[in-house]
C-alpha positions as CSV (number, residue, x, y, z in Angstrom):
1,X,247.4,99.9,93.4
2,X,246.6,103.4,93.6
3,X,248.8,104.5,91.4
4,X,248.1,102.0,89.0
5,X,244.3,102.7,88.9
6,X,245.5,106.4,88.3
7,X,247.7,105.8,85.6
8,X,246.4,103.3,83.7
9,X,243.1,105.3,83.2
10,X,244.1,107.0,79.7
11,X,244.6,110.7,80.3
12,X,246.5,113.9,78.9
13,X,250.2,111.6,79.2
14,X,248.5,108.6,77.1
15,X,246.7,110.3,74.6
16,X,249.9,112.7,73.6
17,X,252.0,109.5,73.0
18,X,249.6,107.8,71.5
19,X,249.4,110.6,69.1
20,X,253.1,111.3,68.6
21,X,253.2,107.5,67.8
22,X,250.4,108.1,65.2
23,X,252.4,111.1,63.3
24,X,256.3,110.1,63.7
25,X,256.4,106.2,64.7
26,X,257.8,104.2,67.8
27,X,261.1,105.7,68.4
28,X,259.6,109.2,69.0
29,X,256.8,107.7,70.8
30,X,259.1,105.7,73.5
31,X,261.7,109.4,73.5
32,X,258.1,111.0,74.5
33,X,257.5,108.4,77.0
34,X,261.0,109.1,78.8
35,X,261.0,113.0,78.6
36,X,257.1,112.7,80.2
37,X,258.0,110.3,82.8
38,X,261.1,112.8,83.7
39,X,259.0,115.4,83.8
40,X,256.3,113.5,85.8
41,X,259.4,112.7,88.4
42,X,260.2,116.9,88.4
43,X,256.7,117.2,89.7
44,X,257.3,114.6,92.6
45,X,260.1,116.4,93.9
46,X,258.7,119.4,93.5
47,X,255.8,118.3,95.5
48,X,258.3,116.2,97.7
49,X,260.2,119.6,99.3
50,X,257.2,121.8,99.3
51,X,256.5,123.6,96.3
52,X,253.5,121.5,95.5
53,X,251.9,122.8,98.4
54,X,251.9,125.9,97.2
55,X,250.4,125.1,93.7
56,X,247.6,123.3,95.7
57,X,246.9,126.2,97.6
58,X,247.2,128.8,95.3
59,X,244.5,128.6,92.4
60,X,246.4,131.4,90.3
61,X,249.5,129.1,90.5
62,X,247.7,126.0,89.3
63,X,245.8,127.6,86.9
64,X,248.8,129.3,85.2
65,X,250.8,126.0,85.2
66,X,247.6,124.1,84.0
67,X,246.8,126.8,80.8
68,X,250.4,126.8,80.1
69,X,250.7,122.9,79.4
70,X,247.2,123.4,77.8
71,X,248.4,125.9,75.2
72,X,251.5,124.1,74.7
73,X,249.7,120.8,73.3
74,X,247.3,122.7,71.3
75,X,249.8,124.8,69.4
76,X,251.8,121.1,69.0
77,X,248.8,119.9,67.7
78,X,248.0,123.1,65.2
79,X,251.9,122.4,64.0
80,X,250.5,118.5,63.6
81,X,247.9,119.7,61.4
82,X,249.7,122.1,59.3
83,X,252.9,119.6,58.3
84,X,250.5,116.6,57.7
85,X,251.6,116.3,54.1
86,X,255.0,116.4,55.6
87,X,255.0,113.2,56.8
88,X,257.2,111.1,54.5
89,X,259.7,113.2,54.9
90,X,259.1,112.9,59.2
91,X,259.6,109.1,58.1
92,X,262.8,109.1,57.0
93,X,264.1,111.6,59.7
94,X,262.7,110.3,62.4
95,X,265.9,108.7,63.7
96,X,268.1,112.0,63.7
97,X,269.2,112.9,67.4
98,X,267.8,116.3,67.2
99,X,264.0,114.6,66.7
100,X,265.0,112.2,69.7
101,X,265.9,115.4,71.8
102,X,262.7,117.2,70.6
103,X,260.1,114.3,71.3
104,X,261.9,113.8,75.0
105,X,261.5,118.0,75.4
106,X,257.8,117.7,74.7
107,X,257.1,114.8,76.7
108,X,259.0,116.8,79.5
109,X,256.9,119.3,78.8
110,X,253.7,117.3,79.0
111,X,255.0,115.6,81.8
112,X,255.4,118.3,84.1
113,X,252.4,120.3,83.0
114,X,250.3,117.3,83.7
115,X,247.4,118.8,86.4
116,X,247.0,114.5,86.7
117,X,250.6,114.4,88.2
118,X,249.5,116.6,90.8
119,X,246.8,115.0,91.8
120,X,248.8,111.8,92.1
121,X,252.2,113.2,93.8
122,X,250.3,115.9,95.6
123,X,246.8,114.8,97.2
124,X,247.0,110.5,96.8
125,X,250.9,109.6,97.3
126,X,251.3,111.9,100.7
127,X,248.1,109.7,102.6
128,X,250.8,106.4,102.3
129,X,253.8,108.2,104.0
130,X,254.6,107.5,107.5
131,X,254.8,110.6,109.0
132,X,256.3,109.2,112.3
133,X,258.9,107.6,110.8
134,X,260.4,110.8,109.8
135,X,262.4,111.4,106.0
136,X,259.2,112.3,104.5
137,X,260.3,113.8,100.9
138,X,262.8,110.7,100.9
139,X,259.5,108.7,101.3
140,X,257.3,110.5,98.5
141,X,260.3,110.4,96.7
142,X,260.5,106.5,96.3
143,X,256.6,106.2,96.3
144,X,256.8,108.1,93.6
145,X,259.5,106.2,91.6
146,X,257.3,103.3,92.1
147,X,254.9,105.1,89.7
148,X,257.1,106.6,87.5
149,X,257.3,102.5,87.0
150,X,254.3,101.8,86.5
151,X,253.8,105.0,84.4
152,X,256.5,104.2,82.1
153,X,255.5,100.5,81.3
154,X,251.7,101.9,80.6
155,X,252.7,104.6,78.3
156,X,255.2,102.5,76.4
157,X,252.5,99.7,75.8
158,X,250.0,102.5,74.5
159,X,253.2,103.9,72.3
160,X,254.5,100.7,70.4
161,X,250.4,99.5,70.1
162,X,249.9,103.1,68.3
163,X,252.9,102.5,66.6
164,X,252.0,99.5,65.3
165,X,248.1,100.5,63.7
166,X,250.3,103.3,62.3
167,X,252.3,101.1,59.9
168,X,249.3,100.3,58.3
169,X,248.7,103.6,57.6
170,X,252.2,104.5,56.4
171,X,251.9,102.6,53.1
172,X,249.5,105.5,51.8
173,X,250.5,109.2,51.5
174,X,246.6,109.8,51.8
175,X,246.7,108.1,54.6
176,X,249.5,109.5,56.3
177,X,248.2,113.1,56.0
178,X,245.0,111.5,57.7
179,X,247.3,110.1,60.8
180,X,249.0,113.4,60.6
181,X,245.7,115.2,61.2
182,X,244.0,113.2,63.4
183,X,247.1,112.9,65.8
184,X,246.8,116.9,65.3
185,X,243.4,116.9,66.5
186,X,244.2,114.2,69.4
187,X,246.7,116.6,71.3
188,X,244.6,120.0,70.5
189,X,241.8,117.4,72.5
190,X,243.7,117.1,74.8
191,X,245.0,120.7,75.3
192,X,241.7,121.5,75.3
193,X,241.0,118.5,78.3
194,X,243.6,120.1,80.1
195,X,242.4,123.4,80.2
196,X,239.0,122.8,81.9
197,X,240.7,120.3,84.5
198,X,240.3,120.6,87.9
199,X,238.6,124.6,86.9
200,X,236.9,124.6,90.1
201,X,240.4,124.6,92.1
């Protein structure tokens, strides 16, 4: 219940799919669901043998990691703004393998960049662990699979809903160089969101 309250709660994750389903459709929307909720997973295990204690200690860590992702998903959304006339053609590609591969990379990147993800894996998921049991990171670890779950079914609900309000737009080139820019402007938001997270860690 925890994690759900977290994750459903629309934040830097929901808002870049929603915005890659905007600009390039449901196919690259669900490949950027799986590469963030892999990337969301790296973070549990990271946190799960250790190194997240060290990001939560160390502000210069997290803040690197944090402005990182946050320039990452503002130059993404620059690129958005810049090919929005391009988007017929992104229609007819979308399928090809290599776009597959690039939407799961940037999820990934998303993903593990997330400063929410910490704050899940690192500070709420270690209070249900039963330290007396012993095989604590095997513990975290399933915790956290349970939601990766729950994270994937919310993100790919948000994806195929943006998806389909996009196919309205499709059937306009003016209109498609308006999804183009505003799915451009969503992830610079969000860049920007992530940058002034969690600033007074």
């Amino acid at each position: 219940m925890a994690s759900f309250i977290l994750i459903v709660i629309p934040g830097p994750s929901v808002l870049f799919v929603v915005g890659r389903a905007l600009a390039h459709g449901r196919s690259t929307a669900l490949a950027t669901v799986v590469g963030n909720s892999g990337g969301n997973y790296v973070v549990a295990v990271c946190v799960a043998f250790g190194i997240g204690t060290l990001v939560q200690r160390s502000a210069v860590v997290f803040t690197v990691l944090k402005l990182a992702g946050a320039a990452y998903l503002i130059w993404l959304g620059i690129q958005a703004i810049r090919h929005r006339k391009a988007l017929s053609t992104a229609f007819a590609t979308q399928a090809a393998p290599r776009r597959t591969r690039r939407a799961v990379r940037e999820g990934f990147t998303v993903g593990v960049t997330n400063p929410k993800a910490f704050i899940l894996f690192g500070a709420v998921l270690p209070q249900f662990v039963n330290r007396a049991a012993g095989h604590v990171p095997e513990q975290m670890l399933l915790l956290a699979l349970v939601s990766i779950v729950i994270g994937l079914a919310s993100d790919t609900t948000w994806g195929v809903t943006a998806s389909a309000v996009r196919s309205w737009f499709a059937r306009s080139p003016r209109r498609l160089e308006l999804v183009g820019g505003a799915g451009g402007l969503a992830m610079i938001g969000v860049g920007l969101t992530v940058a002034v997270t969690g600033r007074q860690n």
